[in-house]
N, C-alpha and C positions, 0 to 999 in steps of 0.2 A: 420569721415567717416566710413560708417558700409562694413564691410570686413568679409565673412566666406571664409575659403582656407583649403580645404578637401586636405589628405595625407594619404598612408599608401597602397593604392589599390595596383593591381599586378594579376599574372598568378601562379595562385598555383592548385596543382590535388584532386580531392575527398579527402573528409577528414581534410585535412590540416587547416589553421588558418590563419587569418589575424587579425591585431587591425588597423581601422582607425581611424584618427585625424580629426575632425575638431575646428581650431586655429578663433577666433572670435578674432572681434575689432572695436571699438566704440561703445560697450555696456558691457555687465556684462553677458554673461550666467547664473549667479546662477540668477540673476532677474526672468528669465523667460519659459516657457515650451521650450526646444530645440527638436526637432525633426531630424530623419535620414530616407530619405525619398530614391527609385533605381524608375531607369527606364530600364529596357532590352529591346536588340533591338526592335522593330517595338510595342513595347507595350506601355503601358500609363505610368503617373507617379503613384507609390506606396507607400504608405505609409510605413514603417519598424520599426519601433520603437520610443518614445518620453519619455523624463525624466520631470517632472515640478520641480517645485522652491523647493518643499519641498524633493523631491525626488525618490517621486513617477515614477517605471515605468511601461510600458505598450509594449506590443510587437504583433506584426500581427501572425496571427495561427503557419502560415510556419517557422519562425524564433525561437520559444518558445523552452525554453532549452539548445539552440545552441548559440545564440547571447546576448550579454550583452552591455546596456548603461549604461556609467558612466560619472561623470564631473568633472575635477578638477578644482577647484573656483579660487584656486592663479594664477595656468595658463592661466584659462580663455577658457580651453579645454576641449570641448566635445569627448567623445572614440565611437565604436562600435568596440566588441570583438566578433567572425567572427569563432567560430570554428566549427568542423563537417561541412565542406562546400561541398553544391554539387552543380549541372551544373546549375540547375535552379538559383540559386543566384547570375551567370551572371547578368549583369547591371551596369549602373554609381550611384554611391550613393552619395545624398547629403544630405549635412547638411541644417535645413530649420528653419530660425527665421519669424516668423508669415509665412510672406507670400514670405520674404527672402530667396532664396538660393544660395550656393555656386556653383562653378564652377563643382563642383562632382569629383571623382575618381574612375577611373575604376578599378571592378571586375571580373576575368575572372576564371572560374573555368572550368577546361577540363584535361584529361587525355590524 
């Protein structure tokens, strides 16, 4: 049974960091492109970052420099590293196998 279970979200003020987790099961992360996708309030879903098999990443404009994807293959765990955070990166972020997503984890960034 395919399972993604996003962790790690929270209430942090400008600047600060977060690393979230999304924990897979019933497939293999390093198989395939993983993707970390947010939605903020009353907006659409967005695209945020993706790793592929080889390990290529790729990051949306807003996120560049600041956020880091990485995978750990034994665990089975996909990260997004989350520093220099500001208000805009409010949203739920999920983790997104093709067309897959988790449950999400809120990010709330405010002062």
């Amino acid at each position: 049974q395919v399972q993604l279970v996003e962790s790690g979200g929270g209430l942090v003020q400008p600047g600060e960091s977060l690393r979230l987790s999304c924990t897979a099961s019933g497939f293999r992360v390093s198989g395939y492109t993983m993707k970390w996708v947010r939605q903020a309030p009353g907006k659409g879903l967005e695209w945020v970052s993706q790793i592929s098999v080889s390990g290529d990443t790729r990051y949306t404009d807003s996120v560049k420099g600041r956020f880091t994807i990485s995978r750990d293959d034994a665990k089975n765990i996909v990260y997004l590293q989350m520093n220099s955070l500001k208000p805009e990166d409010t949203a739920r972020y999920h983790c997104q196998w093709g067309n897959f997503r988790g449950q999400g984890t809120q990010v709330t960034v405010s002062s």
